[in-house]
TORKEMAR-988898 format. One line per 2 residues: number of its first residue (from 1); their letters; for each residue x, y, z of C-alpha. Coordinates in steps of 0.05 Angstrom, whole numbers, plus 5000, padded with zeros to 4 digits. Layout:
NUM	A	X,Y,Z ~ ...
% end
This chain:
1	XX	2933,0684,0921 ~ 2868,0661,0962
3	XX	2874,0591,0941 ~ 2934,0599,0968
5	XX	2927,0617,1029 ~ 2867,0581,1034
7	XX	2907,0521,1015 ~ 2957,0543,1069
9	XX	2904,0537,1124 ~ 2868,0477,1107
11	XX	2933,0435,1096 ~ 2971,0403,1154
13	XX	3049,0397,1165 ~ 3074,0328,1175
15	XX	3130,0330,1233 ~ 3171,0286,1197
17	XX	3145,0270,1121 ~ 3164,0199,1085
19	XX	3156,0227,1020 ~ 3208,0272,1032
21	XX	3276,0269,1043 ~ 3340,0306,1040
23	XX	3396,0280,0999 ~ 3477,0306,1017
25	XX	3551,0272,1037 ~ 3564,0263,1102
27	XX	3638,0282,1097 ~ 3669,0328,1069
29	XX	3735,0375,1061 ~ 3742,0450,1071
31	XX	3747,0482,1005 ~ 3691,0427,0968
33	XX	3631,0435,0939 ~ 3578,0423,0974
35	XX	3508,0409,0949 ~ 3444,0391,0999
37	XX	3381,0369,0958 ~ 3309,0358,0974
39	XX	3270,0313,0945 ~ 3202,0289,0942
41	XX	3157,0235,0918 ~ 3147,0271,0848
43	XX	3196,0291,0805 ~ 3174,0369,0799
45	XX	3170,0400,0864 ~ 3134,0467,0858
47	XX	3118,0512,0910 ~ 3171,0536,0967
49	XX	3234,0498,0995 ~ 3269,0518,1062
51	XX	3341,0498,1089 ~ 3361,0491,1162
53	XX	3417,0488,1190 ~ 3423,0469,1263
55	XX	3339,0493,1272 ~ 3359,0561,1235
57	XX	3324,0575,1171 ~ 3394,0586,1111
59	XX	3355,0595,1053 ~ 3294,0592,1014
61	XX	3280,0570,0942 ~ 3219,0574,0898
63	XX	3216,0519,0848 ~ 3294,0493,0863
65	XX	3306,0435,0899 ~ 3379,0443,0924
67	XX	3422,0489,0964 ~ 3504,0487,0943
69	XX	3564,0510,0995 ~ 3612,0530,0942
71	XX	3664,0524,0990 ~ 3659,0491,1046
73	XX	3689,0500,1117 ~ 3696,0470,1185
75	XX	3635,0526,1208 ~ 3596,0496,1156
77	XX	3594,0428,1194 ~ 3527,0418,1227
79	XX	3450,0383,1222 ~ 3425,0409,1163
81	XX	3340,0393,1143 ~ 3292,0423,1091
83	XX	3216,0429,1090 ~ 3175,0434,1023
85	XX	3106,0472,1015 ~ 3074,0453,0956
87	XX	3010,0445,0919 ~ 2995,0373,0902
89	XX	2938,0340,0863 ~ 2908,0409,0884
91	XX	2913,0396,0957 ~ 2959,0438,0994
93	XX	3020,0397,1036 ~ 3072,0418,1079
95	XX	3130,0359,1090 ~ 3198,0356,1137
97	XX	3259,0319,1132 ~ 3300,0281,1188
99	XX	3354,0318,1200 ~ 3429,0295,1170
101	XX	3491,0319,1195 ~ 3545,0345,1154
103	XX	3619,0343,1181 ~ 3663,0388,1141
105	XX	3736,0367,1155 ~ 3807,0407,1159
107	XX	3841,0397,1080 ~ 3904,0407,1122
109	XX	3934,0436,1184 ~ 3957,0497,1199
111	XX	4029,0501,1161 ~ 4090,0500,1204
113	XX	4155,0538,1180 ~ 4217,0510,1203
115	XX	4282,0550,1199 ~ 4347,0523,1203
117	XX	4385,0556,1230 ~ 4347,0602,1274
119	XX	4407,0650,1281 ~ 4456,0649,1222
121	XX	4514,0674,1216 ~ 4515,0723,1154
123	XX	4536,0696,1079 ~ 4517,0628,1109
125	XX	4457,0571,1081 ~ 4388,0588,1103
127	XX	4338,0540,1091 ~ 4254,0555,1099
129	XX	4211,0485,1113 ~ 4133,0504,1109
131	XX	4105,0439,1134 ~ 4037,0406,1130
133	XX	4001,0348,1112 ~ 3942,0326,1065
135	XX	3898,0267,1085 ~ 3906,0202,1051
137	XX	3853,0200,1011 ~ 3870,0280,0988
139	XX	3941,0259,0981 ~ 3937,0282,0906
141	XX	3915,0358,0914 ~ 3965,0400,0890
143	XX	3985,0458,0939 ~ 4034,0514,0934
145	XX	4076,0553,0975 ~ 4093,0623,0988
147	XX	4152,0654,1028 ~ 4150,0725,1069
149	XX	4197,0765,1105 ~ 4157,0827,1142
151	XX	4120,0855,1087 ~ 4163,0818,1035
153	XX	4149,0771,0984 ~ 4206,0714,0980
155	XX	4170,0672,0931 ~ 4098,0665,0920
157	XX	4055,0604,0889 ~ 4122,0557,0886
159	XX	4114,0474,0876 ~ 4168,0465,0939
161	XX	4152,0467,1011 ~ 4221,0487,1014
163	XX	4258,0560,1005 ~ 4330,0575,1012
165	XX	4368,0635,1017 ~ 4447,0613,0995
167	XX	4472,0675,1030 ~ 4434,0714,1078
169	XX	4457,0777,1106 ~ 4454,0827,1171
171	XX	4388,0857,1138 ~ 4349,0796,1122
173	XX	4338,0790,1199 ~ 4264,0799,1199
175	XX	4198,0753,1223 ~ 4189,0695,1172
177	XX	4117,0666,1144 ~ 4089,0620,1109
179	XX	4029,0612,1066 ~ 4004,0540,1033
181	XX	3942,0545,0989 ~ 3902,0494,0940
183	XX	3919,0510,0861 ~ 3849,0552,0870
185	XX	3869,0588,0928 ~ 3805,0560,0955
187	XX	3834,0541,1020 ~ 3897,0578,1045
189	XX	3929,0578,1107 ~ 3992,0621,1140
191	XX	4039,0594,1190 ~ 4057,0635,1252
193	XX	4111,0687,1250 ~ 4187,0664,1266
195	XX	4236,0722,1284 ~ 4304,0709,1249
197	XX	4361,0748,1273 ~ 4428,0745,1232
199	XX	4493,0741,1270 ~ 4555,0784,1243
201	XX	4629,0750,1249 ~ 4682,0794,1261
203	XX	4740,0783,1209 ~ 4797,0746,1225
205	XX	4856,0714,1190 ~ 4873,0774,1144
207	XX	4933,0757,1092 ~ 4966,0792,1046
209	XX	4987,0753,0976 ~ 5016,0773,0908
211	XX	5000,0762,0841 ~ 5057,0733,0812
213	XX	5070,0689,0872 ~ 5126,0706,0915
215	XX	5128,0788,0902 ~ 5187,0786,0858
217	XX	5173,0827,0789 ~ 5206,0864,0735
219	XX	5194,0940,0726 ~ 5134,0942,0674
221	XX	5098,0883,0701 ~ 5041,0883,0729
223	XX	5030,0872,0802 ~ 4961,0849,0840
225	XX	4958,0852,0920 ~ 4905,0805,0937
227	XX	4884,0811,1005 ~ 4834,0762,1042
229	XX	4806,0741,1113 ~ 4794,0681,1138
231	XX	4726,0692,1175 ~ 4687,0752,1170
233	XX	4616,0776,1144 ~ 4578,0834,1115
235	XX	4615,0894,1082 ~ 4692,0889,1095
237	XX	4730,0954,1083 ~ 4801,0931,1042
239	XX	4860,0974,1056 ~ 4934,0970,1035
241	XX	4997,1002,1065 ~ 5062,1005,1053
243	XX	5112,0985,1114 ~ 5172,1025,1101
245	XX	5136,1088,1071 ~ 5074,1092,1116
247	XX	5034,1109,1051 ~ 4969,1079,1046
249	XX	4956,1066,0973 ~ 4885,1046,0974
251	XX	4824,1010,0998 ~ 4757,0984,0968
253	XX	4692,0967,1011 ~ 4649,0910,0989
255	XX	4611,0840,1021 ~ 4672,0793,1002
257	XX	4727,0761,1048 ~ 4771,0784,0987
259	XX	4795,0838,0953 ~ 4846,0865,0903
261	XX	4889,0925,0894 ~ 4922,0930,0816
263	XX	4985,0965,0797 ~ 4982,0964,0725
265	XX	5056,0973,0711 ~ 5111,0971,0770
267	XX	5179,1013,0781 ~ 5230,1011,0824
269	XX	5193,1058,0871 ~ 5144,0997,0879
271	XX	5196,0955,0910 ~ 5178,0956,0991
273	XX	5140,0921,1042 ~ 5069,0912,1032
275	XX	5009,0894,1085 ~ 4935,0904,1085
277	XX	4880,0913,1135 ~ 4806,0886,1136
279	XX	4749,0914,1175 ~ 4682,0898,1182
281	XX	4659,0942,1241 ~ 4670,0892,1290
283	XX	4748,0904,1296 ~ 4801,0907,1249
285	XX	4849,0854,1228 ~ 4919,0866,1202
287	XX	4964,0816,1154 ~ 5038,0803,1162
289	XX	5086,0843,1118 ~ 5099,0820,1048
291	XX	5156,0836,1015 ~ 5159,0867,0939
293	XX	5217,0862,0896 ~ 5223,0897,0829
295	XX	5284,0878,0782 ~ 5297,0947,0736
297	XX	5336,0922,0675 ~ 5408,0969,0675
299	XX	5394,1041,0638 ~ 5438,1066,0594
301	XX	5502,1086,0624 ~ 5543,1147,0623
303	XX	5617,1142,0612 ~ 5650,1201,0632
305	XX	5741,1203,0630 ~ 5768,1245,0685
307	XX	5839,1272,0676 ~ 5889,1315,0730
309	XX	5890,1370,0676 ~ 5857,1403,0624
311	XX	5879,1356,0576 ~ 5913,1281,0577
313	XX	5979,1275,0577 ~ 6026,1212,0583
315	XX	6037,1189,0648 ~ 5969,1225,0679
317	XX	5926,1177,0715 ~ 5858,1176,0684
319	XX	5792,1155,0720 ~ 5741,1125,0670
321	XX	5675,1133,0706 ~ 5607,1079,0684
323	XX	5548,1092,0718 ~ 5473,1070,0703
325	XX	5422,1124,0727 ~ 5377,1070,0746
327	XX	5382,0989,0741 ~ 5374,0941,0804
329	XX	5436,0911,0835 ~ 5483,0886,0837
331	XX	5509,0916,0772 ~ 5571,0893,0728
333	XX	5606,0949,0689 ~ 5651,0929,0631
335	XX	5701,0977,0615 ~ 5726,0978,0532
337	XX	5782,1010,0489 ~ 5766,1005,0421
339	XX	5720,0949,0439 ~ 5781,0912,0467
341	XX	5759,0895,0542 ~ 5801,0935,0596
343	XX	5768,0902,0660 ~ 5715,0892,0697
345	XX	5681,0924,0753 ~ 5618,0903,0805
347	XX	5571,0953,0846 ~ 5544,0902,0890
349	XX	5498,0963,0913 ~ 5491,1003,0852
351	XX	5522,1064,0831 ~ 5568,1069,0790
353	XX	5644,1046,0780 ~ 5705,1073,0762
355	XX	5778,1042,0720 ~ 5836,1076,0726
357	XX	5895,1085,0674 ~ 5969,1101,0683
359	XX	5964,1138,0608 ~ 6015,1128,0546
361	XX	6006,1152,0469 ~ 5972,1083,0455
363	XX	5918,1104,0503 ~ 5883,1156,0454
365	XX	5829,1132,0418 ~ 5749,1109,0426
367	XX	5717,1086,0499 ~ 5656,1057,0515
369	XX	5625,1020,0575 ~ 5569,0969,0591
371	XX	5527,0958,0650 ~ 5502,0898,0662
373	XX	5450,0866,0719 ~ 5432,0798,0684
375	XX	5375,0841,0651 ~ 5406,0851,0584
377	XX	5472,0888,0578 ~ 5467,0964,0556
379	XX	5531,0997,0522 ~ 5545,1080,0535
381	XX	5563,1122,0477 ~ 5633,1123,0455
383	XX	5677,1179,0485 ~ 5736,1193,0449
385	XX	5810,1209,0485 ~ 5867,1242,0454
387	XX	5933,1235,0499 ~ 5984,1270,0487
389	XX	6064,1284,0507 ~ 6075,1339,0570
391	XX	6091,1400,0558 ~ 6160,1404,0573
393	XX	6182,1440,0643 ~ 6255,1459,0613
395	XX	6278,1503,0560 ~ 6339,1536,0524
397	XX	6340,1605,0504 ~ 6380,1646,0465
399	XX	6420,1590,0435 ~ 6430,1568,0361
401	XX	6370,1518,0358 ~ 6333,1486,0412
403	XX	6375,1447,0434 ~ 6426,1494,0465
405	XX	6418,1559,0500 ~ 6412,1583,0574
407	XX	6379,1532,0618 ~ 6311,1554,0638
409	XX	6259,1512,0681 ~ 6178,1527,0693
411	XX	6154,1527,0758 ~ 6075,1549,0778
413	XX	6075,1585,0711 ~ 6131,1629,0720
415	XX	6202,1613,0683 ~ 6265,1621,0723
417	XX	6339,1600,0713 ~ 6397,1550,0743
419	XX	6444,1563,0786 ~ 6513,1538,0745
421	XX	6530,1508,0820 ~ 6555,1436,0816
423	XX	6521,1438,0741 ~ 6559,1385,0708
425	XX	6545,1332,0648 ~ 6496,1286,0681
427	XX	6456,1342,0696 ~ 6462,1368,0621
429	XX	6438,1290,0590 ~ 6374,1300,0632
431	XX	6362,1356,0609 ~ 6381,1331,0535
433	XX	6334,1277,0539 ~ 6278,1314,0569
435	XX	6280,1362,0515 ~ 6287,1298,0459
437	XX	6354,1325,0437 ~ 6422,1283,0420
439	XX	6474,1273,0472 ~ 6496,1321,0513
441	XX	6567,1358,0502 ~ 6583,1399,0542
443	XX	6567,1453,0602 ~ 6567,1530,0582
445	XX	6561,1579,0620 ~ 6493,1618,0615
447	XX	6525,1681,0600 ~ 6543,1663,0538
449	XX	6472,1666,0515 ~ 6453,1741,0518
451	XX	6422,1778,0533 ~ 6412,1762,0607
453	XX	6353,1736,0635 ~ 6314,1797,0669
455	XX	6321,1822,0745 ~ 6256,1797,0762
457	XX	6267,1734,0729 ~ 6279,1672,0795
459	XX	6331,1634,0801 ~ 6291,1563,0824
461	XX	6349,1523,0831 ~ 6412,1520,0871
463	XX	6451,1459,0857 ~ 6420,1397,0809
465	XX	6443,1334,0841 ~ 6434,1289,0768
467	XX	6447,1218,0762 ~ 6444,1217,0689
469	XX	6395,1168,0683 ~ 6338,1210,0695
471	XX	6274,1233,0649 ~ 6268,1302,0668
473	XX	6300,1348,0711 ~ 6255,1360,0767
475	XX	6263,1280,0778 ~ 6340,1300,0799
477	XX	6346,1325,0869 ~ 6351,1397,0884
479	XX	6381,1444,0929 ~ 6335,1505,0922
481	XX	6367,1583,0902 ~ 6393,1614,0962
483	XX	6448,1654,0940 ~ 6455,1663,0855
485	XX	6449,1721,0815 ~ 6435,1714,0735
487	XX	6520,1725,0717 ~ 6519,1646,0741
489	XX	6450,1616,0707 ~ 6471,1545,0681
491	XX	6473,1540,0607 ~ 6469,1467,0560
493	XX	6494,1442,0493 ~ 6459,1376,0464
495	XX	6469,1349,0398 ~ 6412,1371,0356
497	XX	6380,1301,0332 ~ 6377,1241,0360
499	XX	6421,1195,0330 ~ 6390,1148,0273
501	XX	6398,1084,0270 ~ 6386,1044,0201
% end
């Protein structure tokens, strides 16, 4: 350590030293390696070394020639020198270099992120440019690129200076970065912050559309109200109405300019005017009315035979009534006797429909009916009719057999007796052929059949006024009682069988 010292003293410092010299590039880029050596006229250099940069002392070595920048930026730029104090051929020397000047330049410029456009319009293209450039001779470094919204991460480390957002929305308005850094991340570099603010449309252009086309379905189908808008962004709220009911049968919210409303399996309640609404909270659009037909195939139908009385009976006029509980119109009823076709019948506006009869004894028997409304015909069940003959309205009483006796007609329920006024033959073969008795013979007197008819028993008629051709009596023209007691009630003689013919 006294040698050393000594050797310190006794040696002298050349200002600038020939056998020394400092060794480095010139030029450089941020992020190299940078290594400055010092090197003298022998090969081992032992003793102390001592870096300067611009006059100021950076480092000093023992026994190492050679100071490295691992990384290297535009700061580090500058007039860098070394001086060496070492023992040689066991005389102490102290040597300096001439200064050489390092310029460490920019790898690349600050990125610049480009954003087209500035102000979109939501659920449109947004695309993210982070733009820089390598030197010529650099034009081979590989550098990647991140993308950050606020204090989001878009994509980090990607191979494209590009970054696109297909559909941006109301929240992605936010400041925008950029970051571009060497494979190493030895140099990196951010781009100012660009404020993006997203524009909301209001929607526009709502329509209403069915699925099938055209609204026109058959009851079980199944129906799908589409509706859309034309313009519009964000979260659209979807609602559906019906025109004629003022029900509102539904809506769904979601970020689409379309939506759709399902009704699995339609009726004939379904059938209506449709329309929807769209709403985006920035005013509400409404479609045009759409309107929904639903064809119901004919139900069964009901046949149901209405007679004047209790019972049929020839001559009655019978209503046969068809009607389909449900079935779109218009609806064709087919009327049937024994299958045989009676007539035919439309309800242009549903319902039902109704066939009248003027009724004989060939109208008892089996009927049906089928409605029909190009759906499929459907048949009733069969209803079966029994028509018989009147009861008759005349009688004789107290006579031999049935045919002969005191004249005796029904009226309201009560039985009453003939005046004998003006009773002659024609009035006798009515009543002989109402009664399906032979010919008539001849006119007794009433009396003849005792005993008398009682006191409270009517007289209903005063004078018959018969033409003989006649079905029944109360067909005749009548003069009614006035002035008749039961000594002068009408009697009548018919043969007792109709005649036979062979």
């Amino acid at each position: 350590m006294l040698l050393w010292s000594l050797l310190l003293v006794l040696g002298a410092v050349d200002a600038q030293s020939d056998w020394l010299s400092i060794d480095m590039p010139r030029h450089v880029y941020e992020g190299d390696e940078v290594v400055v050596r010092c090197s003298g006229d022998s090969s081992d250099m032992i003793g102390k070394v001592m870096y300067y940069k611009d006059g100021s002392l950076l480092a000093t070595y023992h026994g190492i020639s050679s100071h490295t920048i691992s990384n290297a930026r535009p700061s580090d730029s500058g007039s860098y020198s070394c001086e060496v104090h070492e023992l040689f051929f066991y005389r102490f020397r102290t040597g300096k270099t001439r200064a050489a000047w390092l310029t460490v330049q920019e790898l690349f410029p600050t990125p610049t992120l480009t954003v087209g456009p500035l102000q979109p319009t939501e659920g449109s293209s947004v695309t993210l440019s982070c733009d820089t450039r390598l030197p010529w001779d650099r034009s081979g470094t590989q550098l990647s690129y991140s993308f950050f919204r606020d204090d989001h991460t878009l994509r980090s480390d990607g191979s494209s200076s590009e970054f696109q957002i297909s559909a941006i929305q109301k929240e992605d308005s936010g400041y925008y970065w950029c970051e571009v850094a060497t494979a190493s991340h030895s140099v990196s570099k951010q781009s100012h912050r660009s404020h993006v603010l997203v524009q909301s449309v209001p929607v526009s252009g709502a329509l209403l559309e069915t699925q099938p086309q055209g609204g026109r379905l058959l009851a079980g189908e199944r129906l799908v109200l589409v509706c859309s808008v034309a313009e519009g962004t964000g979260d659209t709220t979807f609602s559906w109405h019906r025109e004629d009911t003022g029900e509102r049968l539904g809506s769904k919210r979601q970020r689409s300019r379309r939506a759709e409303l399902e009704i699995p399996a339609v009726g004939g309640s379904h059938a209506g005017r449709y329309y929807c609404t769209a709403d985006n909270g920035h005013g509400l659009a409404r479609s045009g009315a759409l309107n929904v037909t639903v064809t119901v195939p004919a139900s069964r139908p009901v046949l149901t035979l209405r007679a004047p009385g209790t019972r049929a009976v020839v001559k009655d006029v019978m209503e046969l009534r068809c009607e389909a509980q449900s079935g779109s119109p218009p609806i064709l009823y087919r009327f049937y006797h024994e299958n045989v076709t009676l007539g035919n019948i439309s309800a242009p506006s549903g319902g039902g429909a109704s066939f009248s009869l003027s009724l004989t004894t060939e109208h008892s028997g089996n009927y049906s009916c089928e409605a029909d409304n190009g759906l499929g015909p459907q048949r009733s069940k069969a209803v079966s009719l029994s028509v018989t003959e009147p009861p008759p309205k005349i009688r004789l009483t107290n006579g031999p057999h049935r045919c002969e006796g005191r004249v005796e007609v029904e009226q309201d329920g009560r039985w009453g007796t003939v005046c004998d006024d003006g009773w002659d033959m024609k009035d006798v073969a009515v009543v002989c052929r109402e009664l399906g008795c032979g010919a008539a013979k001849h006119t007794p007197a009433g009396v003849l059949y005792p005993p008398l008819a009682e006191e409270d028993q009517s007289v209903f008629i005063q004078v018959a006024l018969c033409e003989g051709t006649e079905d029944a009596l109360a067909e005749c023209e009548r003069v009614e009682a006035f002035d008749c007691d039961h000594s002068e009630d009408a009697g009548a003689a018919c043969e007792a069988f109709l005649p036979h013919f062979s």
